[in-house]
C-alpha positions in Angstrom: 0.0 0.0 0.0 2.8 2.2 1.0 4.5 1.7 -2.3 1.6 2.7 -4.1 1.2 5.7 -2.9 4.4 7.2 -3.4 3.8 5.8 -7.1 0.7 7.6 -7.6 2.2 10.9 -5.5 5.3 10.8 -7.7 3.3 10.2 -10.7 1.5 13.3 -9.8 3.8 15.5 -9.2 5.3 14.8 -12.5 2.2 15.1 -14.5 1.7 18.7 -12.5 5.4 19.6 -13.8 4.6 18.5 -17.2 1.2 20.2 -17.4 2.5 23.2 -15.9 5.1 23.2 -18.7 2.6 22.4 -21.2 0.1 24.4 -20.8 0.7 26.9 -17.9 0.0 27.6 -13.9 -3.5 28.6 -14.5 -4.9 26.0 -16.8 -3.3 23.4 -14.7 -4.7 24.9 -11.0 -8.0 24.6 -13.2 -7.7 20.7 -14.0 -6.2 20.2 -10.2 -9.7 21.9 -9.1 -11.5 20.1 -11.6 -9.9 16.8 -10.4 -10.8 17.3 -6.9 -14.4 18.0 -7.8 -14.5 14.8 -9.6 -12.7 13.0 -5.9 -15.5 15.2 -3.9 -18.3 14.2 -6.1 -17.5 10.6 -6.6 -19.8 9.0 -3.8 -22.8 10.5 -5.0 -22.1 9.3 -8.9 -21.2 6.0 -7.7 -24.9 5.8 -6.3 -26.8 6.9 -9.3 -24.5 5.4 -11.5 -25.2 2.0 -9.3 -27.5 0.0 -11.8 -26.4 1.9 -15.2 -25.5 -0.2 -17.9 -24.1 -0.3 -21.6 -24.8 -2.5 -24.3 -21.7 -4.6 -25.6 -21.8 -6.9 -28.0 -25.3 -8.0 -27.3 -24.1 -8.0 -23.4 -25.6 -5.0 -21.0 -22.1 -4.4 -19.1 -21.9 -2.4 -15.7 -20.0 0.9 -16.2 -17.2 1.3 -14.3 -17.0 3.8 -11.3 -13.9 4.1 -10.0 -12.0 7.2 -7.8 -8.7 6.2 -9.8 -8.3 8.8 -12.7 -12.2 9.8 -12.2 -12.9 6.4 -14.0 -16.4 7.8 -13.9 -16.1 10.9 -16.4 -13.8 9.6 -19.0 -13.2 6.2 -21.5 -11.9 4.0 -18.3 -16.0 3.4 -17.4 -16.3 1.7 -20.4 -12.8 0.3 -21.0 -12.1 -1.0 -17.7 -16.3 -3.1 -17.8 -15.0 -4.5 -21.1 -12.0 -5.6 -19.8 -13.3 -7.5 -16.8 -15.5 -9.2 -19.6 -12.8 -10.4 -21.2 -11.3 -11.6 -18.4 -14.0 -13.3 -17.1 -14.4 -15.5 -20.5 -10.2 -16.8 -20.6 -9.4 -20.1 -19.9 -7.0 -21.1 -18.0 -3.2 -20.0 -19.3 -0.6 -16.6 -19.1 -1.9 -13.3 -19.2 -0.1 -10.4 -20.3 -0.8 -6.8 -20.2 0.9 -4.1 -22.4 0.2 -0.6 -19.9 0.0 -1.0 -16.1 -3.5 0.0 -16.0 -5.8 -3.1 -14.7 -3.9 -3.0 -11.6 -5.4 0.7 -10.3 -9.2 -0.8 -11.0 -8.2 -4.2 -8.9 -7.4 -6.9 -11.7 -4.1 -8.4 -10.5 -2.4 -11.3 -10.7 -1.3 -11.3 -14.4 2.5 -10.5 -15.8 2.3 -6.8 -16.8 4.6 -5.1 -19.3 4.7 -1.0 -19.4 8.6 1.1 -20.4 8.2 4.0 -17.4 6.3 2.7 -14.7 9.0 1.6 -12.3 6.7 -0.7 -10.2 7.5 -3.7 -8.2 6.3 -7.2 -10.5 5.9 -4.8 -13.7 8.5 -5.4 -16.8 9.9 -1.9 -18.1 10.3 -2.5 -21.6 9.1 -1.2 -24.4 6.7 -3.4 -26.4 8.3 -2.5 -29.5 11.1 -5.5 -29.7 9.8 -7.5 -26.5 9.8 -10.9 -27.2 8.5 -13.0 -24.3 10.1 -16.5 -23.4 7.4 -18.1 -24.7 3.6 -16.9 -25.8 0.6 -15.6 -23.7 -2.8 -17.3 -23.6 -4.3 -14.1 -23.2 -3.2 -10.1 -23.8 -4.9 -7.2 -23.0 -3.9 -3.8 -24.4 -6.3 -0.8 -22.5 -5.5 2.7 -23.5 -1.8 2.3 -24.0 -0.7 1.6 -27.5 -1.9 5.0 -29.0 0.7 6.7 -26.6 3.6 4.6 -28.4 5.9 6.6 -30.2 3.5 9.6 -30.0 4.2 10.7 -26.6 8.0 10.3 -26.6 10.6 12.6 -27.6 11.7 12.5 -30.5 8.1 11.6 -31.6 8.2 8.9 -34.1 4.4 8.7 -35.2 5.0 5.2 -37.6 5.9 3.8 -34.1 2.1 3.0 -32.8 2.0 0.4 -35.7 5.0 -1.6 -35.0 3.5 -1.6 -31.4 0.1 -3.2 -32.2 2.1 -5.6 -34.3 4.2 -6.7 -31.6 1.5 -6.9 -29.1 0.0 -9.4 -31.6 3.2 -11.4 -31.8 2.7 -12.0 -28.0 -0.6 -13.8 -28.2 -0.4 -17.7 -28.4 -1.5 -20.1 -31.1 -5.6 -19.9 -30.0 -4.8 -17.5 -26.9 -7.1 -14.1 -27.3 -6.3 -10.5 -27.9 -7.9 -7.3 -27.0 -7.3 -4.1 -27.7 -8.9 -0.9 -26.7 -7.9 2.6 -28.6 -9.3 6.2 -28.1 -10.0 7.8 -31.3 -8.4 11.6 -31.5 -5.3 11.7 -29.1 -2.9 10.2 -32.2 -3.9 11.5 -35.4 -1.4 8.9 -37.4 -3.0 6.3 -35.6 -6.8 7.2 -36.8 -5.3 7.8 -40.6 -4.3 3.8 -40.5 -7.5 3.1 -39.3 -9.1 4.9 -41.8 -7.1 3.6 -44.5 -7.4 -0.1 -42.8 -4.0 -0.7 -42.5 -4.0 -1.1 -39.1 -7.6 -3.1 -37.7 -8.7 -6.3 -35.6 -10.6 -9.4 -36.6 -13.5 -8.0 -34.5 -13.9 -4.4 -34.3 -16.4 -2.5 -31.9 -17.0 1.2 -31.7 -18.0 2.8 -28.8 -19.0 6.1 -28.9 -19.6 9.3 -25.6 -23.6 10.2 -26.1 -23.6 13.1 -22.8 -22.5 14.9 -20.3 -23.3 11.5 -18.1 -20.6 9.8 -19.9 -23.2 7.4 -21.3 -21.7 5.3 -24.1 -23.4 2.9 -27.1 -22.1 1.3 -29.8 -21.6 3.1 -33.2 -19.8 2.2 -36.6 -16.6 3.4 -37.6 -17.3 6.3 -39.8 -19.3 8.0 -37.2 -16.1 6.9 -34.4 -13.9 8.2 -36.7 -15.1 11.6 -36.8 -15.1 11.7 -33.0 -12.8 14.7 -31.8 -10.6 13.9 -28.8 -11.9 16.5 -25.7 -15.1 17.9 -27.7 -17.6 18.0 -27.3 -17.0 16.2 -23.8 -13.7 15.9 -21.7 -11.1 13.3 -22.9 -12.3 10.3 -25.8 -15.2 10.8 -27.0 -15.2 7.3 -29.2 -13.1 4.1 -28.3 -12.7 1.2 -30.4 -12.5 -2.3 -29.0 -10.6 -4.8 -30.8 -10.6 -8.3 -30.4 -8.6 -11.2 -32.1 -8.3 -14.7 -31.6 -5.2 -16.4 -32.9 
């Protein structure tokens, strides 16, 4: 627990450096405030968002309510439910998963593999050009391959495709993939979607309907016109890829 904490407090006060770089002191003290909010008001959303569901699939899933990151007002609601589906329907077998991000919602026990997060029992390599002993059963990408390449310095924007490609290489002879992507935070990413030369055996698009962070299933072309941060705050469409090998 201990540990943990002074993850997620140096984790924060490098994100407040960054953002304070990024975009200025005042913009920043306004997501800080608008953070908190989120913290202050998460008891009451977690009660009226008790018995809300989305349809996946053909599967009414649970959204996600979480404090971590405000789970509640952003993609996590829904990628986080889809993930615990996924989960719940493995066999027996290796899990791996490319981003430490399962761990803050409570899904442990599964090899994770993410470059910066210096956390006890995570690998700190980079996807592209890990090559695992031997295959996974399952792997799980959620919200992590769209910041290959396009959040590190120098930016290389061809990177996100060797990434997906290499997470793909990890999955097993009949082991299972999934993927999930927010549409709008890399733009090279949504021009290979576009053009198809990037996709998934099974695709789903999810798509933000209100300010209640209510989602529903859409197809592509409309996804693909989503805008990351407009009209609501962070993705406003997701897409869930699935494969089995």
């Amino acid at each position: 627990m201990a540990t943990n904490l002074r993850v997620e407090v140096r984790r924060g006060v490098s994100a407040l450096r960054e953002s304070i770089g990024d975009h200025g002191l005042w913009t920043t003290a306004g997501l800080v405030a608008s953070t908190a909010a989120g913290q202050v008001a998460f008891p009451v959303i977690r009660a009226r968002r008790r018995r809300a569901r989305f349809t996946f699939r053909g599967t009414a899933l649970p959204y996600t309510v979480h404090r971590y990151n405000n789970a509640y007002r952003n993609e996590r609601t829904v990628e986080i439910a889809v993930a615990r589906w996924f989960l719940a329907g493995a066999g027996p077998g290796r899990t791996l998963e490319v981003g430490n991000v399962l761990g803050h919602y409570g899904v442990t026990g599964h090899t994770v593999l993410d470059k910066y997060e210096t956390v006890p029992g995570v690998i700190n390599s980079d996807i592209v050009g890990f090559r695992p002993d031997e295959p996974f059963d399952t792997v799980l990408a959620i919200s992590t391959l769209e910041h290959v390449g396009w959040d590190e310095q120098p930016r290389t924007p061809e990177k996100v495709i060797k990434a997906i490609e290499a997470t793909k290489a990890c999955v097993a002879p009949g082991g299972r993939l999934l993927v999930t992507l927010p549409i709008g935070w890399n733009t090279r990413l949504d021009e290979e979607l576009r053009a198809g030369t990037i996709g998934f055996q099974r695709e789903t698009w999810l798509v933000r309907t209100n300010a209640a962070n209510d989602w529903q299933e859409t197809d592509r072309d409309e996804a693909l016109r989503a805008q990351y941060g407009h009209p609501f705050r962070n993705a406003n469409a997701v897409l869930i890829g699935t494969e089995t090998r």
